[in-house]
N, C-alpha and C positions, 0 to 999 in steps of 0.2 A: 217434648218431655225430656228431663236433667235425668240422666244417670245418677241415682244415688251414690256410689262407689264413688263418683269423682270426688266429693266434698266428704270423703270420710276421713280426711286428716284434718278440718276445720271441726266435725260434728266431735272429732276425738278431742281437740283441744277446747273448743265448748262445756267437752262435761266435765277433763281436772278444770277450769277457771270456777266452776260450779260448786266444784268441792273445796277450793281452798275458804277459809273463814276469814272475817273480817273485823274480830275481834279477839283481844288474848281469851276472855273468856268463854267464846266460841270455839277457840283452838286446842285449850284445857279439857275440854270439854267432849273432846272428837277421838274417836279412835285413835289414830294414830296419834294421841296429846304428845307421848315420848320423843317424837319423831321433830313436832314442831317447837317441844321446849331446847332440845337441844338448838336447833336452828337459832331459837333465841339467845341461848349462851355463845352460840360461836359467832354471833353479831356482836355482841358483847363485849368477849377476847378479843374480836378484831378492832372493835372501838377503843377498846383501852390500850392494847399494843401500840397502834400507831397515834396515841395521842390526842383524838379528834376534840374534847375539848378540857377546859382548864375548871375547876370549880370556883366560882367567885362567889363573895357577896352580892347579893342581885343589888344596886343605886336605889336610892332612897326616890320614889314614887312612881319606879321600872314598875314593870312586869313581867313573866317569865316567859318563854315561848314554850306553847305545848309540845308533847310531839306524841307520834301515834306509829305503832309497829305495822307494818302490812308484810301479809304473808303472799307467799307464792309458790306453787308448785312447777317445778321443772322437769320436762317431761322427753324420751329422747326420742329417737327418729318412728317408731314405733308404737310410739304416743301411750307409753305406760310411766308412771311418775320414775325418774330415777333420783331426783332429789326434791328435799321440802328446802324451803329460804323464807328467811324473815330478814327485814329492814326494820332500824327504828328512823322515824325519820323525824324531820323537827317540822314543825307548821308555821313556817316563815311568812306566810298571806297574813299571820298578826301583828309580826316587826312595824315599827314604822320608825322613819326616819328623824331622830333625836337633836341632828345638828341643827344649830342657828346656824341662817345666813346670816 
């Protein structure tokens, strides 16, 4: 027989992975919304401060790459949320490769 106790820092991060949402308007939508919109803004400022990309005209018969925010909650040694995170991230499994050999 397993000790329940042992696996209670696993059963604890089990249930934030539970609660984090996987969609913006799953996130809007959740108690804490305040908590994870900001998360979203300070993804944001961080992306625009350092630059991450340029706006262009998309080439004539491109197309765009998606992208999709994922949240995550961070949680500390005690396993109580001490922060919310979002990412936006881009969906580069659509890129393909444009050069001629």
């Amino acid at each position: 027989m397993y000790d329940p106790a042992r696996y209670g820092e696993w059963t604890t991060i089990a249930d934030i992975e539970s609660k984090e949402p996987t969609t913006v308007a799953e996130a809007v939508a959740r108690q804490g919304k305040e908590k994870w919109l900001n998360a979203m803004n300070d993804e944001m400022d961080s992306l625009h401060a350092n630059d991450v990309w340029d706006l262009v005209e998309l080439p004539k018969g491109h197309r765009e790459i998606g992208s999709k925010w994922v949240f995550k909650l961070k949680a500390n040694a005690e396993g109580t949320v001490e922060r919310y995170k979002a990412r936006l991230v881009a969906q580069g499994s659509s890129q393909k490769n444009w050069r001629r050999l």
